[in-house]
MARVEXRO-62755 format. One record per atom (N, C-alpha, C): atom name; x, y, z. Coordinates in Angstrom, 2 decimals, always signed. Example, Ala and Ser with C-alpha at 12.3 -4.5 7.8 and 13.67 -1.06 7.14 Angstrom:
BEGIN
- atom;X;Y;Z
- N;+13.19;-5.69;+7.80
- CA;+12.30;-4.50;+7.80
- C;+13.20;-3.30;+7.80
- N;+12.85;-2.25;+7.08
- CA;+13.67;-1.06;+7.14
- C;+12.90;+0.03;+7.87
This chain:
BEGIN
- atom;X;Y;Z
- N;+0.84;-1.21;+0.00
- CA;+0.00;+0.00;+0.00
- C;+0.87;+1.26;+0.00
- N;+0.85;+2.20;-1.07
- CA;+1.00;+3.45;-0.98
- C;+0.40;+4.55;-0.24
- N;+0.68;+5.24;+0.74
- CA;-0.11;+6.24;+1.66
- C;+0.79;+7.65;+1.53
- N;-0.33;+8.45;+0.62
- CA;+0.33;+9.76;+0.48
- C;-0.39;+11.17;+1.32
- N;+0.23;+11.60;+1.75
- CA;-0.19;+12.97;+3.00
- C;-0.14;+14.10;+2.12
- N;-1.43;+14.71;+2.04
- CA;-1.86;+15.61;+1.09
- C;-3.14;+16.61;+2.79
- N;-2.34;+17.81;+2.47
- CA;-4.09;+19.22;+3.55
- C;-4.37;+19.45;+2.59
- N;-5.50;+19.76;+3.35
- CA;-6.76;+20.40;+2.92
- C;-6.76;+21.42;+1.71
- N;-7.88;+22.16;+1.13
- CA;-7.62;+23.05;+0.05
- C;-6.86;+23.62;-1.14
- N;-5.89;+24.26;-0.89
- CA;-5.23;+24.68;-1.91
- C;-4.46;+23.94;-2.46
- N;-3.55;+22.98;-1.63
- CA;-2.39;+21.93;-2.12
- C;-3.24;+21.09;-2.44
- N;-4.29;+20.37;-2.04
- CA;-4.82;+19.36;-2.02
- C;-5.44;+19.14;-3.73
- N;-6.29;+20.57;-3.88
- CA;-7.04;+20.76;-5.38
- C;-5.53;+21.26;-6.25
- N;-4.65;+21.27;-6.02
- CA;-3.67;+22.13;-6.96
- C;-2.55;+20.66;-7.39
- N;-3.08;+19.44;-6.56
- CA;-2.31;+17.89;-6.58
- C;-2.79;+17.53;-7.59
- N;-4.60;+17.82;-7.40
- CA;-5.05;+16.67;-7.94
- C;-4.95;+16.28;-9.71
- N;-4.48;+17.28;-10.76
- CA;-4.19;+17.25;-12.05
- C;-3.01;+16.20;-11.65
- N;-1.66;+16.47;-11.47
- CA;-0.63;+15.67;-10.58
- C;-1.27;+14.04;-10.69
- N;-1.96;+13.75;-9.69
- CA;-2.42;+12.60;-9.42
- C;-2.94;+11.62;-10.36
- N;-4.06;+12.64;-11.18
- CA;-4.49;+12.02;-12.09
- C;-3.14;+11.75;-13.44
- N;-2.49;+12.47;-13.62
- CA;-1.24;+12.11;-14.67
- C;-0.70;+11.30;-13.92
- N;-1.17;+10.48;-12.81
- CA;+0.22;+9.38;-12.65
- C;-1.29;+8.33;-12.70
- N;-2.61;+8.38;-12.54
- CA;-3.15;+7.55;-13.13
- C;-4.33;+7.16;-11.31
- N;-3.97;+8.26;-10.40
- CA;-4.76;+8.36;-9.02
- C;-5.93;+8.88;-9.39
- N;-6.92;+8.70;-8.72
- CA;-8.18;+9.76;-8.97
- C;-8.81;+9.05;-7.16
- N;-8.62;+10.20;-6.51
- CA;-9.70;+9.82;-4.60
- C;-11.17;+9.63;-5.26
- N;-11.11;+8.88;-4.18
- CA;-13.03;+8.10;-4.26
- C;-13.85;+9.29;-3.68
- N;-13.24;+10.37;-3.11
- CA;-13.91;+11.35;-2.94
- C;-13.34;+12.62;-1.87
- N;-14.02;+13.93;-2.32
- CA;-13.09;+15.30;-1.77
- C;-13.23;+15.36;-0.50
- N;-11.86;+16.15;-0.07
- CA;-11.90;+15.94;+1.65
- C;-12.87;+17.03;+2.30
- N;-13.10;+18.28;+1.16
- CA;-13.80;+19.05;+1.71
- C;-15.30;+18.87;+1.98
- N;-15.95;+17.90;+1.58
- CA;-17.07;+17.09;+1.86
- C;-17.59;+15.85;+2.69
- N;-16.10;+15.00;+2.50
- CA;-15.81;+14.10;+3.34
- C;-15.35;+14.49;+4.98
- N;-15.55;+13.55;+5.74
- CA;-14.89;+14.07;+7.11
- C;-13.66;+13.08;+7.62
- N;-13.72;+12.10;+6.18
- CA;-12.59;+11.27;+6.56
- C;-11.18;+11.58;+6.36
- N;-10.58;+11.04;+7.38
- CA;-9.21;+11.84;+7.11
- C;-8.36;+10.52;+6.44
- N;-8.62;+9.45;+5.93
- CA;-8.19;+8.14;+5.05
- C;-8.99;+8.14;+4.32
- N;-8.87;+8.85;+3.09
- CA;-9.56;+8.77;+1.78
- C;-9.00;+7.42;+0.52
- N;-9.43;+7.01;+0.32
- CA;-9.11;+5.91;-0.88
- C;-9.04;+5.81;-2.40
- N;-8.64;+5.82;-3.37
- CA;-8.80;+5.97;-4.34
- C;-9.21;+4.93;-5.68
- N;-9.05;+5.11;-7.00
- CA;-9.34;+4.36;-7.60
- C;-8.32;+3.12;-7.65
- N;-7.34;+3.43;-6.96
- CA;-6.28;+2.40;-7.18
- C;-5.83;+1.58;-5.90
- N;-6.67;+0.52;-5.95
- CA;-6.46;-0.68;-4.87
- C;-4.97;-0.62;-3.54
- N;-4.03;+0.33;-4.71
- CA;-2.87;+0.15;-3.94
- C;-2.48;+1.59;-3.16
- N;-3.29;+2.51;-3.65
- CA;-2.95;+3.68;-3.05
- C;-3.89;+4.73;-1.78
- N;-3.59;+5.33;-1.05
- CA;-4.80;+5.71;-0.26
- C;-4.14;+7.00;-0.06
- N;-4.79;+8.07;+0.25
- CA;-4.44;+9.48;+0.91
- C;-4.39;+9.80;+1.96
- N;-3.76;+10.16;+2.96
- CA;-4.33;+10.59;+4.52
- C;-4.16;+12.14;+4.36
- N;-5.23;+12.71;+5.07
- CA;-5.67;+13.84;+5.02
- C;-5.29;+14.68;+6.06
- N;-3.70;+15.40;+6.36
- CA;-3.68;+15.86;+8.06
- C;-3.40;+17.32;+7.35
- N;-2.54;+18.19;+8.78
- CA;-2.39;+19.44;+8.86
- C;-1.33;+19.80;+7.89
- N;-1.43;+20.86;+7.15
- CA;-0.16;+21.31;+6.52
- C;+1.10;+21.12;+6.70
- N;+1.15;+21.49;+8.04
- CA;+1.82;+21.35;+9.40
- C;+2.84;+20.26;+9.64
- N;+1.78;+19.61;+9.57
- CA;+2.61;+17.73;+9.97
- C;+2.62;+16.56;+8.99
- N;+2.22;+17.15;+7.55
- CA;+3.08;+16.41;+6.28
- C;+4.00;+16.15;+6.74
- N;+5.43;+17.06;+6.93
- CA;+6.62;+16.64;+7.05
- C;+6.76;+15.09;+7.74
- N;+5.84;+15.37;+9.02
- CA;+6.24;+14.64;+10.07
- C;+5.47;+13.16;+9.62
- N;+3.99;+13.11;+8.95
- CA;+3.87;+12.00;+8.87
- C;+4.70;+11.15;+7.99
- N;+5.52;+11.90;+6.79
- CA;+6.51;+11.12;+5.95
- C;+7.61;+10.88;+6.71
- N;+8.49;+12.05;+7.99
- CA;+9.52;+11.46;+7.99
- C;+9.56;+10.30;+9.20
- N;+8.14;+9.58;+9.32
- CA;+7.89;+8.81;+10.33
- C;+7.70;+7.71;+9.41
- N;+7.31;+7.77;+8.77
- CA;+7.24;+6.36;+7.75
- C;+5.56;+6.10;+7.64
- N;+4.50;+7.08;+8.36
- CA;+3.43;+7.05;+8.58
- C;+2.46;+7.29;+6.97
- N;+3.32;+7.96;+6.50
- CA;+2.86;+8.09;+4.54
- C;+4.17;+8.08;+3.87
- N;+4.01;+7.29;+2.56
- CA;+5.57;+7.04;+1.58
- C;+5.64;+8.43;+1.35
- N;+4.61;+9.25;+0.74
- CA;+4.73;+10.10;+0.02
- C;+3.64;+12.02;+0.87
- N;+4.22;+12.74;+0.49
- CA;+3.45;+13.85;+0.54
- C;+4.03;+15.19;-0.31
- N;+3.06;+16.17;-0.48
- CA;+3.20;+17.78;-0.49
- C;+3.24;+18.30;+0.92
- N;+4.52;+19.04;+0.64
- CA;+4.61;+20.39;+1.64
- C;+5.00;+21.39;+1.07
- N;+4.36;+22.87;+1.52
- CA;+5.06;+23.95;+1.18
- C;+6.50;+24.04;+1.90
- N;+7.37;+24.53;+0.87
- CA;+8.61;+24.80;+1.20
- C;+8.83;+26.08;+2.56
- N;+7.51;+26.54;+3.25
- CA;+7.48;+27.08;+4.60
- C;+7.61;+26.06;+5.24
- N;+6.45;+25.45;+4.97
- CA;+6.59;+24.05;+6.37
- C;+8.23;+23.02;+6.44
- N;+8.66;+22.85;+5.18
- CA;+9.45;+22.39;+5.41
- C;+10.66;+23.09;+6.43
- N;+10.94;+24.14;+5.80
- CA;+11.90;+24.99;+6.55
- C;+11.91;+24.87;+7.81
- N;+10.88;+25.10;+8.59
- CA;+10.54;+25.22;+9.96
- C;+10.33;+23.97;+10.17
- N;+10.27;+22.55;+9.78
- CA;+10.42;+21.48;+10.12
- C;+11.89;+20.80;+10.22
- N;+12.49;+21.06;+9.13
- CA;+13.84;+20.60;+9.14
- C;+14.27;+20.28;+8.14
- N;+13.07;+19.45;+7.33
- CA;+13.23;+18.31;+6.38
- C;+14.27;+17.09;+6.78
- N;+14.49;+16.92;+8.04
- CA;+14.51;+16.07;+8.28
- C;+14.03;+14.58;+8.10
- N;+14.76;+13.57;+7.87
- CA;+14.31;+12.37;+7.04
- C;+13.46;+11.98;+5.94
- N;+13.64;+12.99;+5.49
- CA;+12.48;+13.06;+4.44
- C;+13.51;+13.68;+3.06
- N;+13.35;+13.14;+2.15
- CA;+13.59;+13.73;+0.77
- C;+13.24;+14.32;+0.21
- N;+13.36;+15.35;-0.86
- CA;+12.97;+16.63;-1.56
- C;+13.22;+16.39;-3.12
- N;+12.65;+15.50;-3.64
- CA;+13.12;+15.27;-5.17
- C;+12.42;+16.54;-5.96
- N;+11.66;+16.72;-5.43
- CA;+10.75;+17.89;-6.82
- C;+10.13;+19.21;-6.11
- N;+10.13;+20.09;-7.03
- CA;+9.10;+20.98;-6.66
- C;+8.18;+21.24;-7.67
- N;+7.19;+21.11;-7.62
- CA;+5.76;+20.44;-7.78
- C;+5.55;+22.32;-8.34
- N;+5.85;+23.74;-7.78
- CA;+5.23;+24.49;-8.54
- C;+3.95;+25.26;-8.45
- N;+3.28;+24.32;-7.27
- CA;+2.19;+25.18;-6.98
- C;+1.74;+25.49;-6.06
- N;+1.07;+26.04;-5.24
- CA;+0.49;+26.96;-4.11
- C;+1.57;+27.62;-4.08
- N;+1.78;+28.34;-4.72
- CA;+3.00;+29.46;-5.07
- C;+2.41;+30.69;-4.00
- N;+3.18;+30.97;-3.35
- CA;+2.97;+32.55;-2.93
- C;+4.51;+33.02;-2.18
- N;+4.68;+34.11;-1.33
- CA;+5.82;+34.51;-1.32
- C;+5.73;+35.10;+0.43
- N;+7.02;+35.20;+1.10
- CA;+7.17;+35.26;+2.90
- C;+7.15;+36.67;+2.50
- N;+6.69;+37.17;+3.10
- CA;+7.20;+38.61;+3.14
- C;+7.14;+39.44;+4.68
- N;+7.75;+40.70;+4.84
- CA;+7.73;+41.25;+5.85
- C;+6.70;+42.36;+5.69
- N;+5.49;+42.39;+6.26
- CA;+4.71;+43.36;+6.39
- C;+4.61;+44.07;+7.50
- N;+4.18;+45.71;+7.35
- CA;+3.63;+46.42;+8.67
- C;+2.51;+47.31;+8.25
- N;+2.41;+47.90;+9.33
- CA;+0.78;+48.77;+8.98
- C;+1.15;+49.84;+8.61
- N;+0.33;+50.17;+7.28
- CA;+0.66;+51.39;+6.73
- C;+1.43;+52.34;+7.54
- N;+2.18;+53.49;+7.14
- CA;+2.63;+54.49;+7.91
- C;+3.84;+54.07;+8.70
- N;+4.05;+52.77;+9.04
- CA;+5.00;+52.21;+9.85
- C;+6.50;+52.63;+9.06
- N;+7.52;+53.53;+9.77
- CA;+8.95;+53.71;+8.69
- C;+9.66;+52.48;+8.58
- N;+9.58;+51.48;+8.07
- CA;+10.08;+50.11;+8.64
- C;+12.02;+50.45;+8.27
- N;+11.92;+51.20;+7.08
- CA;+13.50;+51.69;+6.87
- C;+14.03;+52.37;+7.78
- N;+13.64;+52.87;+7.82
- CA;+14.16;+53.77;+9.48
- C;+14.30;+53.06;+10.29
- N;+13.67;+52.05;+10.96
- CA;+13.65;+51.75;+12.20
- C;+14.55;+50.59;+12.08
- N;+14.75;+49.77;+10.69
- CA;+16.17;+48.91;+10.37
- C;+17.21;+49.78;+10.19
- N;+17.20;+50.72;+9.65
- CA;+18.65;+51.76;+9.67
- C;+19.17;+52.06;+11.10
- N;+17.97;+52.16;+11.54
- CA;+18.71;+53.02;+13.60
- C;+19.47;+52.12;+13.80
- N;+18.83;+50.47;+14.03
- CA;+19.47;+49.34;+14.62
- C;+18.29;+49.22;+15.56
- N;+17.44;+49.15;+15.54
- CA;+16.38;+49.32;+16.76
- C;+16.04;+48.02;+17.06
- N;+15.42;+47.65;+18.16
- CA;+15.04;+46.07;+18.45
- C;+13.76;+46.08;+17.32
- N;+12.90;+45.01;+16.47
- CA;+12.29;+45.20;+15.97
- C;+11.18;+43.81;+16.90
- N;+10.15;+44.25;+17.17
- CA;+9.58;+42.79;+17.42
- C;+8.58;+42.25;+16.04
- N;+8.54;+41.35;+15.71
- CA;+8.49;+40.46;+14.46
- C;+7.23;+39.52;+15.28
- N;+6.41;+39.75;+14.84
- CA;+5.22;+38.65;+15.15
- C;+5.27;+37.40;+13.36
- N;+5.23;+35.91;+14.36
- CA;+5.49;+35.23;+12.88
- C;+5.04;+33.79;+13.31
- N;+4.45;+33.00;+12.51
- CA;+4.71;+31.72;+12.76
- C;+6.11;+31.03;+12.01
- N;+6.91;+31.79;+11.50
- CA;+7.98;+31.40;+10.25
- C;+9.06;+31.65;+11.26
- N;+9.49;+31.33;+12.51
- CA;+10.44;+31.82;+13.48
- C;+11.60;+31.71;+12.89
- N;+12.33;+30.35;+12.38
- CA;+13.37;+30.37;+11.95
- C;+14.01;+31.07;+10.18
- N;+12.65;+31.33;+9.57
- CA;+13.20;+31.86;+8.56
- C;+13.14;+33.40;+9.43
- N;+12.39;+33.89;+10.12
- CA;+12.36;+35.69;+10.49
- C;+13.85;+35.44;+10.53
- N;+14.08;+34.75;+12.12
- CA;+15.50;+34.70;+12.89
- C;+16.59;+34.84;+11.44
- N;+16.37;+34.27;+10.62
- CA;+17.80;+33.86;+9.37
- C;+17.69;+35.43;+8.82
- N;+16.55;+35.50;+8.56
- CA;+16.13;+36.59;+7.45
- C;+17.05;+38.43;+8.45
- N;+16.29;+38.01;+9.37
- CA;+16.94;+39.41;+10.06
- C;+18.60;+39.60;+10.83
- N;+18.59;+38.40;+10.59
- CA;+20.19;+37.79;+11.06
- C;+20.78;+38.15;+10.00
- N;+20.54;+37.99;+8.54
- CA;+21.78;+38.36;+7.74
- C;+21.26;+40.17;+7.22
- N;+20.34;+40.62;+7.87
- CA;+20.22;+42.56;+7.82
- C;+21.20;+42.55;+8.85
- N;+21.75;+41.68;+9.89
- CA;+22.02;+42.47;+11.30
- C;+21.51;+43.16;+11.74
- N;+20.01;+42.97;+12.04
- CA;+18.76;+43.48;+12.73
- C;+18.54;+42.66;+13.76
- N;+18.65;+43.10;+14.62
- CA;+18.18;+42.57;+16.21
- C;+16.29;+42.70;+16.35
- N;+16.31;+41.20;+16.82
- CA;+15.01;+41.16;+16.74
- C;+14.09;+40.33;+17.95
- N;+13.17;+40.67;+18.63
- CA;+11.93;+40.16;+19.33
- C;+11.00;+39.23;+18.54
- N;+10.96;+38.09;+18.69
- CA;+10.36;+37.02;+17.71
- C;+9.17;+37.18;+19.02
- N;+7.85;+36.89;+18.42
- CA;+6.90;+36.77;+19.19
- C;+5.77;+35.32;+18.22
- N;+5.85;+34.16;+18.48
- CA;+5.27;+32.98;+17.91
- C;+3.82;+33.31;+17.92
- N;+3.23;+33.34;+16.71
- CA;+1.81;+32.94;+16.71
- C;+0.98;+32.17;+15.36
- N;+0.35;+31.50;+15.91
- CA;-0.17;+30.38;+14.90
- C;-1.17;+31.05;+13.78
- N;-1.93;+32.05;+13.63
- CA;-2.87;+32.59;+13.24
- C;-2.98;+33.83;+13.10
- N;-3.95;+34.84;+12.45
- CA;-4.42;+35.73;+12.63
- C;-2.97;+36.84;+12.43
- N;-2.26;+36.87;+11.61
- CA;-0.72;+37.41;+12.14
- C;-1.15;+39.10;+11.90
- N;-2.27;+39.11;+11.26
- CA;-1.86;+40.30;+10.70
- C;-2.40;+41.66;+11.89
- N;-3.22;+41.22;+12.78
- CA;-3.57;+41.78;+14.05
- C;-2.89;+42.03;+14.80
- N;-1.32;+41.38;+14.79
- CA;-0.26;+42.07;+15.88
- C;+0.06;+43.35;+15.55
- N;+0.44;+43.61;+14.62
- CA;+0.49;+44.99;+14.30
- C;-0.40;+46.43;+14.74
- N;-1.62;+45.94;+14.22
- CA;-2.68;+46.32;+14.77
- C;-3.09;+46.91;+16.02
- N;-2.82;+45.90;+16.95
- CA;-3.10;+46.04;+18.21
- C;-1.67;+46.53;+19.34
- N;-0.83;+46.90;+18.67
- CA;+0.83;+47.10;+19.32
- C;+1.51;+45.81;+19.80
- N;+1.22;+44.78;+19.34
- CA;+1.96;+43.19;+20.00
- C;+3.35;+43.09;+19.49
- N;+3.22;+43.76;+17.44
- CA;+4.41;+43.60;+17.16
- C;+4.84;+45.19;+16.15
- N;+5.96;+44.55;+15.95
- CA;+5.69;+46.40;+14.69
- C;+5.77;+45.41;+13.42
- N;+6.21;+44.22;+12.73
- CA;+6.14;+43.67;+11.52
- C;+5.47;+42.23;+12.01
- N;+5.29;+41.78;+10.71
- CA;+5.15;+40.41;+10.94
- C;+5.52;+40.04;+9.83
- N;+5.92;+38.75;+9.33
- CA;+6.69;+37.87;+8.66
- C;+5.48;+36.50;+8.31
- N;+5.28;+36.45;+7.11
- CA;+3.96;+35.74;+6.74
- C;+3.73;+35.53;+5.13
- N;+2.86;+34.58;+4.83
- CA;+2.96;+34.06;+3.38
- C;+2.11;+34.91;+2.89
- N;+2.06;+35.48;+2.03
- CA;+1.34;+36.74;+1.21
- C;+1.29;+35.65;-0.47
- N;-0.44;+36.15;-0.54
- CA;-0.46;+35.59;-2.48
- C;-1.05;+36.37;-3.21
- N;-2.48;+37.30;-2.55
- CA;-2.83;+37.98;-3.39
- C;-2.94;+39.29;-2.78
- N;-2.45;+39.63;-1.46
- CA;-2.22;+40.32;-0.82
- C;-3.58;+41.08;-0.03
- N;-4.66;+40.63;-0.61
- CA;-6.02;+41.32;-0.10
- C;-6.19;+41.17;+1.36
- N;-6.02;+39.97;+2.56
- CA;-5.85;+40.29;+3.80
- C;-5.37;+41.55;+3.98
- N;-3.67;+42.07;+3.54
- CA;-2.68;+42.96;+4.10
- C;-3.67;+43.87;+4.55
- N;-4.33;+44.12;+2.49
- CA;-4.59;+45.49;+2.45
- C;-6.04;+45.29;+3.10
- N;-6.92;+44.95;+3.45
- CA;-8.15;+44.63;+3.86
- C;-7.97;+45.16;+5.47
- N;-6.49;+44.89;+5.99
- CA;-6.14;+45.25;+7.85
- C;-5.00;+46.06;+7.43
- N;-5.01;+47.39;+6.51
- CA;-4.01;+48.21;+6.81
- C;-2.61;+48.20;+6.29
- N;-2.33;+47.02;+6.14
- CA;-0.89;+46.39;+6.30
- C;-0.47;+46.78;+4.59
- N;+0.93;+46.66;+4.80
- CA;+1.70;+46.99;+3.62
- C;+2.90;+45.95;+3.85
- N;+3.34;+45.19;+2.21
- CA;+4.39;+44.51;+2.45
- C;+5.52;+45.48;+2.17
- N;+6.91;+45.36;+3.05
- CA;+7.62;+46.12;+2.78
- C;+9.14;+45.23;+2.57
- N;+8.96;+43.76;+2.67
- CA;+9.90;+43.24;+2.13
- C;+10.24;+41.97;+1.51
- N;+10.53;+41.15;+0.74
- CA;+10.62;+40.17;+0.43
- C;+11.47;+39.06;+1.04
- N;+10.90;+37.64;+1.40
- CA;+11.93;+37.03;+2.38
- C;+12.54;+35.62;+1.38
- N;+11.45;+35.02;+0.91
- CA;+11.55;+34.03;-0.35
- C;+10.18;+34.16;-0.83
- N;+10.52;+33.43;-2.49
- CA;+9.69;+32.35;-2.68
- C;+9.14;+31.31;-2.26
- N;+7.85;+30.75;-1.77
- CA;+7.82;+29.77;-1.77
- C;+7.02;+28.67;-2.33
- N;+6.90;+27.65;-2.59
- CA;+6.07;+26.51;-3.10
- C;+6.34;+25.25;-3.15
- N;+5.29;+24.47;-3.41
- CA;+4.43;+22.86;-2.54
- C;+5.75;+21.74;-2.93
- N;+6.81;+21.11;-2.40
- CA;+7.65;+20.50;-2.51
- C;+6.73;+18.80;-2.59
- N;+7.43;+17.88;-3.53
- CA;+7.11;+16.82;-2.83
- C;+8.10;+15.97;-2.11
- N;+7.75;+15.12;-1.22
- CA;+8.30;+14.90;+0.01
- C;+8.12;+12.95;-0.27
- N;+9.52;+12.07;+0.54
- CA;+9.46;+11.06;-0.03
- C;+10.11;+10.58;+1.23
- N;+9.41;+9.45;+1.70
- CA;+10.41;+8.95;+2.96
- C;+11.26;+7.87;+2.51
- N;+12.58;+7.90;+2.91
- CA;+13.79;+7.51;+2.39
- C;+13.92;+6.04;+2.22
- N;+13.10;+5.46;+3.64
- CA;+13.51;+4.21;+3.64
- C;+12.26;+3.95;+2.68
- N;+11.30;+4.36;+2.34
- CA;+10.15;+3.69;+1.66
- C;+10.87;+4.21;+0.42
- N;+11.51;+4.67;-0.25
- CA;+11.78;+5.09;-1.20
- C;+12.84;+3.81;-1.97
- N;+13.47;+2.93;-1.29
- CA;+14.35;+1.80;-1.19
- C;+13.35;+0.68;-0.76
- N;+12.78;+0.62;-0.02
- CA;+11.31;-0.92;-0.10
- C;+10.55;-0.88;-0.98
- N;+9.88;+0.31;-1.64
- CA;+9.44;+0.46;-1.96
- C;+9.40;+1.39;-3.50
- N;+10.38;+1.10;-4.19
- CA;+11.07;+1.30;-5.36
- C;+10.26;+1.52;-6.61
- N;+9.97;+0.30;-6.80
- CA;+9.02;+0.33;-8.04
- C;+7.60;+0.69;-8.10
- N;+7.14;+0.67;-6.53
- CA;+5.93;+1.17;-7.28
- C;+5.79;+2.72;-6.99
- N;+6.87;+3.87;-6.62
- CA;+6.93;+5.01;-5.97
- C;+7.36;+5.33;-6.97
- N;+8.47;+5.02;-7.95
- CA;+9.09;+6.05;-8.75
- C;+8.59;+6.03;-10.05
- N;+7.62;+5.24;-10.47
- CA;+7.10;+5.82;-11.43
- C;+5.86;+6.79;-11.23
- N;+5.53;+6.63;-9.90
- CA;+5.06;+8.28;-9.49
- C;+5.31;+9.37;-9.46
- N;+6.67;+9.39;-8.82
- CA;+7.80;+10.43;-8.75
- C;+8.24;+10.98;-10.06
- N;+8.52;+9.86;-11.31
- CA;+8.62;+10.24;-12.45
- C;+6.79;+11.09;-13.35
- N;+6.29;+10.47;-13.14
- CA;+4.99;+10.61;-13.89
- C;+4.71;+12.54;-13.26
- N;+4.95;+13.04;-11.56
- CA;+4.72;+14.01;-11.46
- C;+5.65;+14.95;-12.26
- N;+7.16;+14.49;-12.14
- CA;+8.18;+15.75;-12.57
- C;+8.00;+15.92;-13.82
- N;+7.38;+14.39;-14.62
- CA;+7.10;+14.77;-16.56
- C;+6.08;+16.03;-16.49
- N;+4.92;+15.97;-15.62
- CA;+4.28;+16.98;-15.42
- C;+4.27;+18.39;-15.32
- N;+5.31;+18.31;-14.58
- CA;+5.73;+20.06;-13.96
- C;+6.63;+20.24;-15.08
- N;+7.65;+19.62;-15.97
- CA;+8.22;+19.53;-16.98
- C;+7.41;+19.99;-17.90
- N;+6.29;+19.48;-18.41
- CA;+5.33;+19.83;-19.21
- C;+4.72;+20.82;-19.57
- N;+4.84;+21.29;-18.16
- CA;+3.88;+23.08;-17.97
- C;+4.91;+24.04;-18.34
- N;+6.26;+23.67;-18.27
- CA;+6.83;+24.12;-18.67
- C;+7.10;+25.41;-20.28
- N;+6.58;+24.00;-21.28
- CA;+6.77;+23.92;-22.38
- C;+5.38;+24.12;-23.22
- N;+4.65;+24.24;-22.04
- CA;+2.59;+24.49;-22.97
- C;+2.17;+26.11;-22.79
């Protein structure tokens, strides 16, 4: 049995062209379903349905052969035991450093000032403001980032921006770029060696894909 770790929404509908070019099609959508072991047309393959979050972790546990993660989650996971053969290309959006309008954010990196950084992206902020040589107050939060600002918790926050309508919807302005990022696929190592032949012509069938879009 093949068990691939695919969340909810955006990665999930942005797989499924992916899936079907390797010849998958789920017995049915998670956003309707409440099951989190979805099954497909293919006797040998099944989906588990968890947090964005803990892709990493169910592959590098051996808990799914295969998954998507955004190249955020990975970062802040480790990628630890887990392999990175492809990038897949989609749920594309970008980290950026935002504050609320009016905020001098140049100024206040020129002084040298402590900056506090509200983020769930801790270790990319930490890297990101480490090579400005900006001293910084990391303040962790899972949600809602764009309200620290707002409310005086933080003066920036550090967060995945795509079409930017939150920012501007609460004020906010991006004022810097941290990366690119987008949906990696993810391969656990030892299943990648037990499990040989029937994984890599998956692995192949997606990259002909992203290859493809290339060239159309």
């Amino acid at each position: 049995m093949i068990t691939i770790a695919l969340s909810k929404g955006r990665i999930f509908e942005e797989t499924l062209p992916l899936l079907a070019a390797a010849g998958i099609v789920p017995s049915e959508a998670p956003e309707s379903s409440r099951k989190l072991i979805i099954g497909t047309n293919r006797d040998d393959v099944r989906l588990i349905i968890v947090r964005a979050t803990d892709v990493p972790t169910y592959v590098q546990y051996g808990a799914a052969d295969l998954g998507v993660a955004g190249k955020d989650v990975l970062l802040e996971h480790g990628g630890a035991g887990v392999y990175q053969p492809l990038d897949l290309e989609i749920a594309k959006c970008s980290l950026m450093v935002a504050v609320q309008q009016g905020f001098d954010y140049l100024g206040a990196v020129q002084q040298g000032a402590r900056l506090r950084v509200a983020t769930k992206y801790t270790d990319c902020a930490r890297e990101h403001f480490a090579g400005k040589g900006v001293h910084i107050d990391l303040i962790k939060l899972y949600g809602s980032m764009e309200l620290a600002p707002l409310v005086g918790l933080a003066d920036c926050i550090v967060d995945l921006v795509s079409t930017g309508g939150t920012l501007k919807a609460n004020n906010l302005v991006a004022v810097e770029h941290v990366r690119d990022i987008s949906s990696r696929l993810i391969v656990n190592q030892a299943a990648l060696k037990l499990k040989h032949d029937q994984l890599q012509p998956i692995i192949d069938t997606f990259a002909a894909t992203v290859a493809a879009r290339h060239h159309s």
